[in-house]
LOTI-366416 format. One line per field, with one value per residue (C-alpha): x, y, z; residue in one letter. Coordinates in Angstrom, 1 decimal, decimal comma. Layout:
<atoms>
xx: X	... $
yy: Y	... $
zz: Z	... $
aa: a	... $
</atoms>
This chain:
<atoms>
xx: -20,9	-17,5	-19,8	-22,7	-19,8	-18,7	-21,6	-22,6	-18,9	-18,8	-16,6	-19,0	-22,0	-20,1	-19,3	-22,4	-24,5	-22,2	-22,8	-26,7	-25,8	-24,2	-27,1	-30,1	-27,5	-27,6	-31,1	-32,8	-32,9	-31,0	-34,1	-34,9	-32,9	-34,1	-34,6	-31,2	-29,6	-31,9	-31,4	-27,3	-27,5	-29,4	-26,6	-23,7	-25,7	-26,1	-22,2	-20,9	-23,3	-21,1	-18,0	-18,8	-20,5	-17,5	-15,2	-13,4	-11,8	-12,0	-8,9	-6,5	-4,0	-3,6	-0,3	-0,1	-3,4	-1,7	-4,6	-8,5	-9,5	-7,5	-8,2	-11,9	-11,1	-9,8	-12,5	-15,0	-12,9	-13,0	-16,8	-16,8	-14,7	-16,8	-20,4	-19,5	-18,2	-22,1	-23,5	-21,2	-22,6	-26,0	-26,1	-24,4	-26,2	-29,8	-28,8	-25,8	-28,0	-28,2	-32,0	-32,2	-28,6	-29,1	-25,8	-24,0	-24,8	-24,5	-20,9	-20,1	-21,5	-19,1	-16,3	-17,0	-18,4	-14,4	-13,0	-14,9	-13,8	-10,2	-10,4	-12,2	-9,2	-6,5	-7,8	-8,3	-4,5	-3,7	-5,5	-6,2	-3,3	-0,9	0,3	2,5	0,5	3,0	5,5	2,8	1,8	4,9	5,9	2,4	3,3	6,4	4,8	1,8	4,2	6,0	2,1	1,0	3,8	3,2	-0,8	-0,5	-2,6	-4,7	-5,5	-5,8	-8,9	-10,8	-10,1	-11,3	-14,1	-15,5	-15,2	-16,9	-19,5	-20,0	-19,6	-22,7	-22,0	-23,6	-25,6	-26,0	-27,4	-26,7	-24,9	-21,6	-18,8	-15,5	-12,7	-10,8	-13,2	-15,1	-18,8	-21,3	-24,2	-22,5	-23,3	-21,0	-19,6	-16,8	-14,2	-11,6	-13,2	-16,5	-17,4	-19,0	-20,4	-19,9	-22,6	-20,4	-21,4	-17,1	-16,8	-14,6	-13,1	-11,5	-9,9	-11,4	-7,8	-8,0	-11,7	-11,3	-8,9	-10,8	-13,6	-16,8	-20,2	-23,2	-25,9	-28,2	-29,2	-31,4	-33,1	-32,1	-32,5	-29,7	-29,3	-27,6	-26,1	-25,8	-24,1	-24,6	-23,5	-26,0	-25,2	-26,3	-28,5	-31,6	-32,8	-32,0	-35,6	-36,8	-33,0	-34,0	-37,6	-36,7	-34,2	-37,6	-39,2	-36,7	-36,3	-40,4	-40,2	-37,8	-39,3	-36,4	-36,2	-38,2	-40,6	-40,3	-38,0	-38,6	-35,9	-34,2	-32,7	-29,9	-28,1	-24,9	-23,3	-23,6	-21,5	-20,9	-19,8	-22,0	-25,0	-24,0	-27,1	-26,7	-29,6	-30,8	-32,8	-33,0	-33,2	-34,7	-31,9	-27,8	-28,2	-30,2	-27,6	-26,1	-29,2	-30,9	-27,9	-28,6	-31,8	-31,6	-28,5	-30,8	-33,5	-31,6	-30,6	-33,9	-35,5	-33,1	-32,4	-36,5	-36,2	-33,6	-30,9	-27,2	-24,9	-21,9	-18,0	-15,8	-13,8	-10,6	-11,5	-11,6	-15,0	-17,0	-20,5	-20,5	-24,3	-26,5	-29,9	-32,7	-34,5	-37,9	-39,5	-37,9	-39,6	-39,9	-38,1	-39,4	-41,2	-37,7	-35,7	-38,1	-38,0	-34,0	-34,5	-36,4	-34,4	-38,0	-37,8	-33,6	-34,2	-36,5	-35,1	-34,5	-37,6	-39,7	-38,7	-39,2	-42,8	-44,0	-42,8	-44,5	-47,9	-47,3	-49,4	-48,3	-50,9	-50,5	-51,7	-52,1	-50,6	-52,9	-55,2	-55,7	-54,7	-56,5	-58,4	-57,3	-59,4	-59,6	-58,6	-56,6	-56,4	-53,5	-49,5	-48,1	-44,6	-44,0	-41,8	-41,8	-43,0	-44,1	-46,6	-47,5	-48,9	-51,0	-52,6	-55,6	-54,3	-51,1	-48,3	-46,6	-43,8	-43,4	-43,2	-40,6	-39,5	-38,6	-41,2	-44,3	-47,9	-50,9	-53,1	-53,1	-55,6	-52,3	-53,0	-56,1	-56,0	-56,7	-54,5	-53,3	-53,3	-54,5	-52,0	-51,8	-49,7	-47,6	-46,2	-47,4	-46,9	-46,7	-46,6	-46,2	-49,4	-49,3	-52,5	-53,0	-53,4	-49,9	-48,5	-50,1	-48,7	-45,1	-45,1	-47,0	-44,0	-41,8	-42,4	-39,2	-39,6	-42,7	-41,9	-39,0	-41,2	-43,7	-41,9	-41,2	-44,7	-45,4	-43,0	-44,3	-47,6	-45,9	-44,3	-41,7	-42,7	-46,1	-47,8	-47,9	-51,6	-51,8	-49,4	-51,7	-54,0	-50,5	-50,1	-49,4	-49,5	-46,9	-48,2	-51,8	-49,9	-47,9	-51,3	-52,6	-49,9	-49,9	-53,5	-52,4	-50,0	-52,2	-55,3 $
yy: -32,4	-29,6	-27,1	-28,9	-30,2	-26,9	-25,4	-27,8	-27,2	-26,2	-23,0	-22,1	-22,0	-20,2	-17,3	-17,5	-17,2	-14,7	-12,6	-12,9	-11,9	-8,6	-7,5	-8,3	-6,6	-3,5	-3,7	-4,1	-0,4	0,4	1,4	-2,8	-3,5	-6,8	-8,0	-7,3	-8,9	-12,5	-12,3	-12,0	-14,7	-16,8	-16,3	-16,6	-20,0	-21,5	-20,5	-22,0	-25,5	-25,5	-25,3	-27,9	-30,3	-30,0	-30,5	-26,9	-24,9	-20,8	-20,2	-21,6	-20,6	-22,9	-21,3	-18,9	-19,0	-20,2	-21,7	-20,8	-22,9	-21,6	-18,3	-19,1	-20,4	-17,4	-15,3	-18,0	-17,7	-13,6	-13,6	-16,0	-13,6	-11,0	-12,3	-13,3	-9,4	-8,7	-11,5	-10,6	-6,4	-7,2	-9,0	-5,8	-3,0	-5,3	-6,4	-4,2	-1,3	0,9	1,5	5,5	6,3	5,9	8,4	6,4	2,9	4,1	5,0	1,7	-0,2	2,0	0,8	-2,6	-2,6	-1,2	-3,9	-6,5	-5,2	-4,5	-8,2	-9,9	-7,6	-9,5	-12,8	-12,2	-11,2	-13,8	-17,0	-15,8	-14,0	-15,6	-12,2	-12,9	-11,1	-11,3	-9,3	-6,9	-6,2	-6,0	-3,2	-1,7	-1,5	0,5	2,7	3,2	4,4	7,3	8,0	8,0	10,3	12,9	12,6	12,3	16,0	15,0	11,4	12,8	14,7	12,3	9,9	12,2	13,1	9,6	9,6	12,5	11,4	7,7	9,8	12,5	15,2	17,6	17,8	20,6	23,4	23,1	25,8	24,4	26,0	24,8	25,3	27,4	29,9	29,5	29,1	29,2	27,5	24,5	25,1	22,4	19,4	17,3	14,2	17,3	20,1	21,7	24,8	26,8	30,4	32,6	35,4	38,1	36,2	35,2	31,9	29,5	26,4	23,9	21,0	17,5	16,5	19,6	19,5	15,6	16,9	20,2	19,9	20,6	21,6	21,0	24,0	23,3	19,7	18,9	21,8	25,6	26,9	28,7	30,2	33,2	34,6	38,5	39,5	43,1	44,9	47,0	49,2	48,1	51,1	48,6	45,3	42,4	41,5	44,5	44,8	41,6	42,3	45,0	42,9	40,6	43,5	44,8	40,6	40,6	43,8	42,3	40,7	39,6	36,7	33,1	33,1	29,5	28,0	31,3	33,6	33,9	36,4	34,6	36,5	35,4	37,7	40,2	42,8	46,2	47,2	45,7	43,2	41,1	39,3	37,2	37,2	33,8	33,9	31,8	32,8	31,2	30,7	31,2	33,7	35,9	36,1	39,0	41,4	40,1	40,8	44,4	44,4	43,1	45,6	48,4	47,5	46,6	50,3	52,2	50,1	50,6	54,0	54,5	52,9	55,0	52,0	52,7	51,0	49,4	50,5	47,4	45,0	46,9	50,4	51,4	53,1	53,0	54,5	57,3	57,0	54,3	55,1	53,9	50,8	52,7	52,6	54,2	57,4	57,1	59,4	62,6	64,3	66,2	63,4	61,8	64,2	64,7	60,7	60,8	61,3	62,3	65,5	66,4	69,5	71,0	74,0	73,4	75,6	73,8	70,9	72,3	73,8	69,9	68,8	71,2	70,1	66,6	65,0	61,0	58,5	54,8	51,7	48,1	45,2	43,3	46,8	47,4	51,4	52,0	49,0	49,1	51,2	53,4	57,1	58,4	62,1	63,0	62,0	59,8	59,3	55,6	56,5	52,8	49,8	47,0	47,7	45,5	46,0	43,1	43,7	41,9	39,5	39,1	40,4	43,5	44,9	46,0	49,8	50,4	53,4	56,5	55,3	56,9	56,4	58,2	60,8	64,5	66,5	66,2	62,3	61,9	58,1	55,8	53,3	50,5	47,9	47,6	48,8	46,5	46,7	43,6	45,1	48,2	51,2	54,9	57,4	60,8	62,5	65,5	67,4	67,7	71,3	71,7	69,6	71,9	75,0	73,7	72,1	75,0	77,0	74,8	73,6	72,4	70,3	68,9	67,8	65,7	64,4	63,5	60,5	59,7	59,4	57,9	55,1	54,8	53,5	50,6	49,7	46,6	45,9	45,6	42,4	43,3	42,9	46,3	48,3	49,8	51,3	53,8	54,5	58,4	59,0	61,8	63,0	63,5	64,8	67,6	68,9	69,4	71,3	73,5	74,1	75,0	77,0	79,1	79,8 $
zz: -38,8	-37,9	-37,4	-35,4	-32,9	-32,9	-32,0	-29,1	-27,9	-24,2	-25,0	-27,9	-25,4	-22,9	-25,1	-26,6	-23,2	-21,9	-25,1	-24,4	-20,7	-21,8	-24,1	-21,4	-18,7	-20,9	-22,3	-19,1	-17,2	-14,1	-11,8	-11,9	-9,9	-8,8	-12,2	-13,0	-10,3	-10,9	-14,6	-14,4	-11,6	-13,9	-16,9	-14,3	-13,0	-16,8	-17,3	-14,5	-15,0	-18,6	-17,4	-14,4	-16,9	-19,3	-16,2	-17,4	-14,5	-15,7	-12,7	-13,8	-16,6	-19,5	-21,4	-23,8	-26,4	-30,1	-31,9	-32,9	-29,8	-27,1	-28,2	-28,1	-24,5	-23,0	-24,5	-22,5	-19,4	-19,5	-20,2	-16,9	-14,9	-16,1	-15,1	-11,5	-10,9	-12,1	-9,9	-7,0	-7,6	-8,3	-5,0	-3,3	-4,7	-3,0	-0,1	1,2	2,2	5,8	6,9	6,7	5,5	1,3	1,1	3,1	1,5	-1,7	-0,8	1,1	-1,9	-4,4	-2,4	-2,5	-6,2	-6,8	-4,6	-6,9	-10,3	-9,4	-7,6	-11,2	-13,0	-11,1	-11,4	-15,3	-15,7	-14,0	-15,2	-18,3	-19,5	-17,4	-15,8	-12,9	-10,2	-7,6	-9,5	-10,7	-6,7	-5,6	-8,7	-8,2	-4,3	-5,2	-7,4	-5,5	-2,0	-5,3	-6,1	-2,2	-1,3	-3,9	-3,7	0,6	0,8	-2,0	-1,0	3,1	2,1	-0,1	3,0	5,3	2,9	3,1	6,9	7,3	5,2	6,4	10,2	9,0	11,6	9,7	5,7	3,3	5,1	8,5	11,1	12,1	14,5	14,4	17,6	15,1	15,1	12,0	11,7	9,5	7,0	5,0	1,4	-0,4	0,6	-2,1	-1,3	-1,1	1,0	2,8	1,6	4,6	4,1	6,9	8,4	7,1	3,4	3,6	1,9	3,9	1,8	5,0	4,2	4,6	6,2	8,4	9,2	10,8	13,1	14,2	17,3	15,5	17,1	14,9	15,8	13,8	15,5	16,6	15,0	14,3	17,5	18,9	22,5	23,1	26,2	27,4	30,6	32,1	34,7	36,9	39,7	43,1	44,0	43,4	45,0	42,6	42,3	41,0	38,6	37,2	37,0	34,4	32,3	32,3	30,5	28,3	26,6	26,9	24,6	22,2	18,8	17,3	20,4	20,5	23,3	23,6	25,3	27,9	28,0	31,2	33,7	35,8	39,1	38,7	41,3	44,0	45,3	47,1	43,0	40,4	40,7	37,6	35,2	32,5	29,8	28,4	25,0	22,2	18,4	15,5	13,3	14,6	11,6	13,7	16,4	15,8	15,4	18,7	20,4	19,2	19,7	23,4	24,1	22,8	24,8	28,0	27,8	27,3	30,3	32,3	31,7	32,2	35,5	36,9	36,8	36,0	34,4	36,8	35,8	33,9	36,5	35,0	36,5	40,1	40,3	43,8	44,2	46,9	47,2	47,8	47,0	48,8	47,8	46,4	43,2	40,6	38,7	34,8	32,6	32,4	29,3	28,3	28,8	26,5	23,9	23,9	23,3	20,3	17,1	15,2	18,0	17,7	15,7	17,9	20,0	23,8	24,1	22,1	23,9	27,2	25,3	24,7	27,8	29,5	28,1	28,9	31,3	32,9	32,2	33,9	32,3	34,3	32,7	29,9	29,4	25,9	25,5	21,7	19,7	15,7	13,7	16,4	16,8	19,7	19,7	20,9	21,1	23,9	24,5	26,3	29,7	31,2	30,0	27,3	25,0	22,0	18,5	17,2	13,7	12,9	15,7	14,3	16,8	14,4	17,0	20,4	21,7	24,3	26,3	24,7	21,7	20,8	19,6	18,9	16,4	16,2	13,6	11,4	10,6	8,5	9,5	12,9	14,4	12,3	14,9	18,8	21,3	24,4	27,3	28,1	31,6	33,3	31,6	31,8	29,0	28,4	26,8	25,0	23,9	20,1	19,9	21,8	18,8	16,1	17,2	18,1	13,8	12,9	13,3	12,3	9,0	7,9	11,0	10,8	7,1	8,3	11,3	8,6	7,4	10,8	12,0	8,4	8,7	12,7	11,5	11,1	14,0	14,4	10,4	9,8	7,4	4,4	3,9	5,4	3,7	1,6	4,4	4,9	1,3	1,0	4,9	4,7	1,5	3,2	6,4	4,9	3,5	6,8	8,1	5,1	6,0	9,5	7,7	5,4	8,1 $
aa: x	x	x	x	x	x	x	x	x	x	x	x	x	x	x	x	x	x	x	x	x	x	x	x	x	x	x	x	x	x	x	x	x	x	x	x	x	x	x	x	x	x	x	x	x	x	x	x	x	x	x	x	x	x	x	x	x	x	x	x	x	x	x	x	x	x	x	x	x	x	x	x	x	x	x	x	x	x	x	x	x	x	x	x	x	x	x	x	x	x	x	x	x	x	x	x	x	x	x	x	x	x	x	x	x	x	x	x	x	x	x	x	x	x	x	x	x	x	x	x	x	x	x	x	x	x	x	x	x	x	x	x	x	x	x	x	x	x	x	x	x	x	x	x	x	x	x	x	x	x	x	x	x	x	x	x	x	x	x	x	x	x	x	x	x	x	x	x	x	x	x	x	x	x	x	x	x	x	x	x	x	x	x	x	x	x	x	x	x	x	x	x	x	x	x	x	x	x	x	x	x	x	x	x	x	x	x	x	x	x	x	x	x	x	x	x	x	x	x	x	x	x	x	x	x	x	x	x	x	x	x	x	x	x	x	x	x	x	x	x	x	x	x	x	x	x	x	x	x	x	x	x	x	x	x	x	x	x	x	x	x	x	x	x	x	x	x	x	x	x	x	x	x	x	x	x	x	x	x	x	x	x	x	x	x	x	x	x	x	x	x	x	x	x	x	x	x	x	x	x	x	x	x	x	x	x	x	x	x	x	x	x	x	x	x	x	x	x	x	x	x	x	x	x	x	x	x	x	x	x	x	x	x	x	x	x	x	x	x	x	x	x	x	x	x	x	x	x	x	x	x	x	x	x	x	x	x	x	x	x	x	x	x	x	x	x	x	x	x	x	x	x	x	x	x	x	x	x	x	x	x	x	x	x	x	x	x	x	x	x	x	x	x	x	x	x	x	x	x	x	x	x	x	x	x	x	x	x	x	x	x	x	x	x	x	x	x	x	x	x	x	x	x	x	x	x	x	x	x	x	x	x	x	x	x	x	x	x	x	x	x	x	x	x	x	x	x	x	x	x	x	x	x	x	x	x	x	x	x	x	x	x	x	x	x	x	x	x	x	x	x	x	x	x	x	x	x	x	x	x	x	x	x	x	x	x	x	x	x $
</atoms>
């Protein structure tokens, strides 16, 4: 008879279902979720329909446990406690979501998950154990201002490290710039610092605390595209029209640029000193910045130094041009200028040079004419003087030739062209007859070995798919044994 009335006691079948409610809560797998939540509601509903149909109150303290049964009581009342935290969660960790942010909810429900369990924690010390928890906030206040004061740095970032997260202005791999002058590709991101790797592969750890305070600018949204600015100075002994037309070419003859959005050649001032241009291109990645700057600088120069166009003196020096040429199409470079261009040619004698470029004859091309088709032989050497023209293998773009770069076959190459040669503005080259080529190597062997890689490695211009590197496999090998036929007949 004890132990049936114990059984059926109201504090027997509270710790009993709670016990239950602990084993399903840890038998059931976390990725259900739902299940979870309903069973634990269920078992929180059945505990609290006890304690209401026994008339027990769980918040309230009853005095300090001294006997089997109020021991068995305060076990019930913690169990309680401790199944409404899992209600309250399992409700959370459903409902309290943020359509398209997971990170973010996931945090926010963290946070409120903690609020829960150090709320439940409270209320058990206090109704259960009869803790006085005014006392123990007011002595946890005190300590927590010592702990706060000595943690401020500490406890600043992981602060700021939840801002920044809930906030999102940038993920893992994304471009930022910072007003201090930092930028780079974010590579880590903790509650106490973003890691941020730099283009010069420099490894910046900032802050959380500092990096909320610092103006940030997010390149890589809404995509990777980056725009980059260039600003040159040209003497005014051109119209602007035909100045700008030329910075056109030399960012058409660039590969390292996006052709979409356009690139663009902006007038931004005129005077008797220096007609002033800003170049407007876009890159791929903000990686790429550096090297199309390069690129574009390089090419600026050649173009414009194939056009005839100087280059105007700084604002800080007084410079004024005595002569103001006539506004008349400008001459390309000639044949020696060419040549004293071209590394491949620097160890030729000034009469060798002056040989070549007496042999060379001009040739014109129209915009959009196709000069040699790939597969195609072109028997002698051309030198580009002015001008765009592009190298597309098997329809792929592979480069872009620009003044002071050359093309072409002698008897020397036992190949054809690797890829059709198309001009993209009009163009005029320098041609110089293959047997004029012959003699000038055939005397010059150490020369022509060095120019061997050269021309080897010009097969590929720009750098070439890889699906046809092996049509260039042993190029110089196959040259140097024509010269050395040269040589022995």
């Amino acid at each position: 008879m004890m132990l049936s009335s114990l059984v059926w006691s109201p504090t027997w079948q509270l710790i009993l279902v709670g016990l239950v409610g602990i084993i399903v809560w840890h038998l059931m797998p976390a990725y259900r979720a739902n299940a979870r939540m309903l069973a634990q509601l269920a078992f929180f509903g059945v505990m609290s329909a006890i304690l209401v149909s026994a008339n027990l109150v769980p918040f309230s303290y009853d005095g300090e446990a001294t006997d089997t049964s109020a021991l068995l009581w305060s076990a019930a009342k913690l169990l309680w406690w401790l199944h409404l935290a899992w209600a309250i969660i399992g409700v959370v960790r459903i409902y309290l979501v943020l359509e398209g942010k997971p990170r973010e909810a996931r945090l926010l429900q963290d946070l409120v998950v903690g609020i829960v369990y150090l709320g439940v924690a409270l209320s058990m010390l206090a109704f259960v154990f009869g803790v006085p928890i005014g006392a123990l906030i007011a002595t946890s206040g005190a300590v927590a201002i010592i702990v706060g004061l000595a943690l401020q740095n500490t406890l600043s970032d992981v602060f700021s490290g939840i801002a920044l997260t809930l906030g999102r202005p940038y993920t893992l791999g994304d471009w930022i710039l910072l007003n201090n002058g930092v930028q780079g590709r974010v590579i880590e991101s903790t509650w106490r610092s973003t890691h941020i790797l730099t283009a010069e592969s420099n490894l910046v750890v900032v802050p959380n605390s500092s990096l909320a305070k610092l103006d940030l600018t997010n390149v890589s949204r809404p995509d990777e595209r980056h725009r980059v600015s260039l600003s040159v100075r040209i003497a005014p002994t051109r119209m602007p029209s035909i100045v700008t037309e030329i910075m056109r070419n030399a960012l058409l003859n660039s590969a390292s640029i996006l052709t979409e959005p356009q690139p663009l050649v902006v007038l931004k001032s005129l005077d008797a000193v220096a007609i002033e241009i800003e170049l407007q291109f876009w890159v791929a990645t903000p990686s790429q910045t550096m090297a199309a700057r390069n690129e574009v600088l390089d090419l600026v120069y050649r173009h414009a130094k194939s056009m005839g166009l100087a280059f105007a003196a700084p604002l800080t020096s007084v410079s004024y041009l005595a002569h103001m040429p006539a506004d008349e199409p400008a001459a390309p470079m000639t044949p020696l200028e060419l040549l004293k261009a071209i590394p491949a040619f620097g160890s030729l004698t000034t009469e060798e040079r002056q040989e070549l470029a007496g042999a060379a004859v001009l040739r014109e091309f129209r915009k959009g004419q196709v000069i040699v088709q790939q597969g195609d032989a072109l028997a002698t050497l051309m030198l580009v003087g002015r001008g765009v023209v592009a190298i597309s293998i098997d329809g792929r773009d592979a480069g872009r030739l620009a003044p002071g770069d050359y093309f072409g076959r002698t008897r020397l190459w036992a190949s054809v062209e690797p890829g059709t040669l198309k001009t993209l503005t009009d163009v005029a080259a320098y041609e110089i007859d293959d047997n004029m080529i012959s003699s000038v190597l055939g005397r010059r062997p150490i020369i022509a070995e060095k120019l061997a890689e050269t021309f080897t490695e010009r097969e590929r211009p720009g750098a070439a798919a890889d699906a046809q590197d092996h049509k260039h496999e042993g190029g110089a090998r196959v040259f140097l044994n024509a010269i050395q036929t040269i040589l022995r007949a």
